[in-house]
C-alpha positions as CSV (number, residue, x, y, z in Angstrom):
1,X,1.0,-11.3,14.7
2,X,-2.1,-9.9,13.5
3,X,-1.1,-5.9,12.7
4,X,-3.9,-3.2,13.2
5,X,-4.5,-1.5,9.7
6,X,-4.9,2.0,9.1
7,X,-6.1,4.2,5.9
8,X,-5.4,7.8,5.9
9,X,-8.8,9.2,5.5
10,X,-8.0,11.4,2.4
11,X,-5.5,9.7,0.1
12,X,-6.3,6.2,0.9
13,X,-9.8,5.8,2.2
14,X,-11.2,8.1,-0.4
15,X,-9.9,6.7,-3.2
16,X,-11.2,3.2,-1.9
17,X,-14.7,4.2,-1.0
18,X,-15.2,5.4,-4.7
19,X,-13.9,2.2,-6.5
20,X,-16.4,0.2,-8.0
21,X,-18.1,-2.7,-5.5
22,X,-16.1,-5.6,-7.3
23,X,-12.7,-3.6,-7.3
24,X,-13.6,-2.6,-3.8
25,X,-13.4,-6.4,-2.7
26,X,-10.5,-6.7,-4.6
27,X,-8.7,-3.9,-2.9
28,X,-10.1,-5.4,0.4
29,X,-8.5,-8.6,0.1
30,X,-5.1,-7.6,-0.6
31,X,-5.1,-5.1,2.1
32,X,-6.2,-7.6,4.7
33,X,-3.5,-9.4,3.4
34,X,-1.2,-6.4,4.9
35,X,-2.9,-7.2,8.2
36,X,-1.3,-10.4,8.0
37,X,2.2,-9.6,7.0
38,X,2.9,-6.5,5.2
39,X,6.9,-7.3,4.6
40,X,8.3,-7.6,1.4
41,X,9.4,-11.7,0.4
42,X,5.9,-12.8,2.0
43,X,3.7,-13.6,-1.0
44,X,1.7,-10.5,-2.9
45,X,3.3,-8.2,-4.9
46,X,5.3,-6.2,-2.5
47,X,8.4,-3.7,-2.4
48,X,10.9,-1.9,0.4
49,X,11.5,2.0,-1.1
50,X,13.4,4.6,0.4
51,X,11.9,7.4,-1.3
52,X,13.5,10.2,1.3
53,X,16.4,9.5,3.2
54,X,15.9,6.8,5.8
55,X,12.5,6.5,6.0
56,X,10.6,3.5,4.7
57,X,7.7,3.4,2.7
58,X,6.5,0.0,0.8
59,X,4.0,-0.6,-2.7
60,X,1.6,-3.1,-2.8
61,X,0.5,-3.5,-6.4
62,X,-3.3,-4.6,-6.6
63,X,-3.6,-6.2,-9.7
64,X,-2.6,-4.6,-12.7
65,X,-4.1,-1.5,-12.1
66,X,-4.1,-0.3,-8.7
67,X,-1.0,0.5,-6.0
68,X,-0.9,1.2,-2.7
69,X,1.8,3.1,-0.7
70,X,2.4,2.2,3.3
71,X,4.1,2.3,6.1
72,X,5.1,0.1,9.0
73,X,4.7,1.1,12.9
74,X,6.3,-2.3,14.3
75,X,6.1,-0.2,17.8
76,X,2.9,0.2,17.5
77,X,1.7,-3.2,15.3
78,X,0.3,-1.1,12.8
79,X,0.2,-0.5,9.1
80,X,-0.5,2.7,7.9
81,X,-1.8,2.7,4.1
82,X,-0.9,6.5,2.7
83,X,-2.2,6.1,-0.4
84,X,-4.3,4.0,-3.0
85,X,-4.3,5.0,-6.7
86,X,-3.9,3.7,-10.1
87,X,-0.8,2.9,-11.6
88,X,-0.7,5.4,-14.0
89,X,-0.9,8.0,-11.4
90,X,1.4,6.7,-9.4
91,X,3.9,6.6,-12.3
92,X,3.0,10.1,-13.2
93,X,3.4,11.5,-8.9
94,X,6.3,9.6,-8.5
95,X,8.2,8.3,-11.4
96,X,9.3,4.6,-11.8
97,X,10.1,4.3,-8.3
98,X,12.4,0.8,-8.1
99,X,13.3,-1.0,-5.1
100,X,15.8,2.0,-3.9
101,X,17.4,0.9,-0.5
């Protein structure tokens, strides 16, 4: 199943369109690789959290510099990617966010 991927146009697609053009293709490829299968235990570097109560939110880290925070809309086949920042920020917003189910 091929999943429809979405960015949300200020926290995600910003970010991205302001990235240099080689981390740009970076970022590309990983995220297309979300498109593909975006559930933790499938290759890449991803993560199941719970940040706030039963919802589901999941990390993709990019490298060793860059994160990205999404959800998953099996209903609708679609990934939606919240957010896309640096590590550091996210550790600053967020904390050391582990693998809290």
């Amino acid at each position: 199943m091929t999943w429809r991927l979405l960015l949300d146009k200020k926290r995600a697609q910003d970010f991205y369109d302001h990235l240099p053009d080689k981390s740009r293709a970076i970022e590309r490829v990983h995220l297309l690789r979300l498109a593909e299968d975006p559930y933790p235990g499938s290759g890449a570097d991803k993560e199941q959290l719970t940040i706030r109560g039963d919802n589901r939110y999941y990390r993709l880290h990019i490298g060793r510099s860059l994160t990205a925070f999404y959800t998953i809309h099996e209903k609708e086949g679609k990934v939606h990617v919240l957010e896309i920042m640096t590590i550091e920020q996210a550790h600053k917003k967020y904390g050391r966010l582990g693998n809290r189910r």
